[in-house]
N, C-alpha and C positions, 0 to 999 in steps of 0.2 A: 449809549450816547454819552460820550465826553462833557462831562460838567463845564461852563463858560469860566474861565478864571474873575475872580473876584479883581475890584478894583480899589484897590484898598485905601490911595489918594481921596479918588472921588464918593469913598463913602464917610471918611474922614473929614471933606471938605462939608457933606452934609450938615455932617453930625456939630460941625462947631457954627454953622449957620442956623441950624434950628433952636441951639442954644440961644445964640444972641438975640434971634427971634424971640426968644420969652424972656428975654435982658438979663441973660445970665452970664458970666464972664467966661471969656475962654480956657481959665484953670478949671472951672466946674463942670464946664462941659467935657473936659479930659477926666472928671471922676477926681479930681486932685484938685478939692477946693482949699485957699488960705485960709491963713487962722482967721481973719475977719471975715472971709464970705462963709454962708452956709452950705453945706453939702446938700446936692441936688436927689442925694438918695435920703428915703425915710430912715427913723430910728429904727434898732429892732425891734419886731414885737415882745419878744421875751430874753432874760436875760441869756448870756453864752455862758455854759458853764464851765468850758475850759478858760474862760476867761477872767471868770467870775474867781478861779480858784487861781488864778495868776496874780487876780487882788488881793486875793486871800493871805498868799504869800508873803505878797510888798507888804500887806499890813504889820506882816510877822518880820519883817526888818531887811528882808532882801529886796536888793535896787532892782528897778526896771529893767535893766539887761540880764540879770541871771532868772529873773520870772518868766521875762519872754522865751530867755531859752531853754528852761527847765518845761515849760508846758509847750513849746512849738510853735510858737506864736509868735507874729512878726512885734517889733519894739514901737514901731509907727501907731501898728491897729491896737496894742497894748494900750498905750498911753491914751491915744483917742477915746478906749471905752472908758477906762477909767477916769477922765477929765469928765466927760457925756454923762454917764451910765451912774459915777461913786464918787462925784464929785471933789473929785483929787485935783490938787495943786500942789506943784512944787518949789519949793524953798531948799535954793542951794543943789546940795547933793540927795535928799533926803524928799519922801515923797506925803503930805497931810490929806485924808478924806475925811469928806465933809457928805456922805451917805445921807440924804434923807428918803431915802426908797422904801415904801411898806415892805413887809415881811409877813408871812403867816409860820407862825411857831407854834410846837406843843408845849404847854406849859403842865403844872399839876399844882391846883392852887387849894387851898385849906380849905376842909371840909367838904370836897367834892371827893365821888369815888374815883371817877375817871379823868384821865388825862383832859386836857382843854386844847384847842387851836384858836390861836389870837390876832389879830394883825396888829404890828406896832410900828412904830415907822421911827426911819435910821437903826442905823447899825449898833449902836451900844445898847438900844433896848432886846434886840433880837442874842446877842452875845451875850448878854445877863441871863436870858431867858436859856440857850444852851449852854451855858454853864450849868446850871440850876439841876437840868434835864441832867447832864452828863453825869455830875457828881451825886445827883439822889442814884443812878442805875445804880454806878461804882461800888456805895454803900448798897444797895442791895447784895451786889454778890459776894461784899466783903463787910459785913456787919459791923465791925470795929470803928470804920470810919463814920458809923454816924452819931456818936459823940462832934468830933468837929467838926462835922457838914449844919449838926444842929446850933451849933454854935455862931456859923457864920454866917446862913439862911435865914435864922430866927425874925421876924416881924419885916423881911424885906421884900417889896411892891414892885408890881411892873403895871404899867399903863398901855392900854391899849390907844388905835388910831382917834375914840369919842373920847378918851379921856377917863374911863373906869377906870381903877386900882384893881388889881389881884395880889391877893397877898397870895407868896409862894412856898409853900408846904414845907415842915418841917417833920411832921409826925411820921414815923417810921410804917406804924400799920396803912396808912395812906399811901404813901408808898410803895409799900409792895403788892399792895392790890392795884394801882395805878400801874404801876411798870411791868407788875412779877405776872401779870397773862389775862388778869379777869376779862378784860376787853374782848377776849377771843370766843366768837360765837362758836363752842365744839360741836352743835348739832348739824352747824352747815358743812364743817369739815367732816363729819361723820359720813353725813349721805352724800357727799363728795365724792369720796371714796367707796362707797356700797356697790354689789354689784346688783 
């Protein structure tokens, strides 16, 4: 049995009458709200992580057209998440965020053996915290460097969402027990693999 052809008029004519029915405007009800109405769809629940890393980019100094293009992502939806999502604004040619979105990070804070997971909120506390991470691994697999990892690390804090301090670890033997494996349960990898 031949399918009835759609009517594409009168489903369209609906669709912008139901709108206004709940007193929405006709650009919203087309899914293309203005900068002053608000979108009739919800935010997302979680962040996109192609998109996430599109900001990543512009943070690193590349404009909003070579990030949209580099990652496949339309310039519209780009800019949208980023104004919503990383609270970016632009000035000029040139793009500023203004991120206060929590984050949970692993940190390794002094006198703990194992690594920690914190939440901190905005982005220059979460970018402190993987520095920290980054450059303690670094030093581990190359030893030399933690003369000046200890030197730049030494007595410096990050704050979590209530407002704790953790001071972040300088000591080398912490360190390598934190990063270099201890974390790793071997007995469950053991009978993992038994036959």
């Amino acid at each position: 049995m031949a399918k009835k052809p759609r009517n594409y008029a009168k489903e369209y004519a609906r669709r912008i009458e139901r709108a206004q029915a709940r007193g929405l405007s006709r650009s919203q009800a087309r899914g293309h709200a203005r900068h002053s109405e608000a979108p009739i769809r919800p935010k997302p629940a979680k962040p996109d992580r192609t998109l996430e890393d599109a900001i990543k980019a512009m943070r690193g100094g590349e404009t909003l057209s070579a990030a949209a293009k580099r990652f496949h992502v339309g310039r519209e939806r780009l800019a949208t998440y980023a104004k919503k999502q990383a609270g970016a604004s632009r000035r000029g040619r040139s793009w500023s965020f203004n991120d206060t979105r929590e984050r949970r990070v692993p940190i390794i804070v002094a006198g703990e053996r194992h690594t920690r997971t914190i939440r901190v909120k905005g982005h220059g506390p979460a970018e402190l915290a993987g520095q920290h991470y980054a450059e303690a691994s670094e030093a581990v697999e190359n030893p030399e460097m933690f003369p000046p990892f200890i030197a730049k690390w030494e007595g410096k804090t990050i704050a979590d969402t209530r407002g704790r301090e953790y001071v972040l670890s300088t000591d080398p033997n912490q360190i390598f027990r934190a990063i270099g494996g201890e974390e790793i349960d071997w007995s469950r990898i053991y009978h993992l693999y038994q036959n």
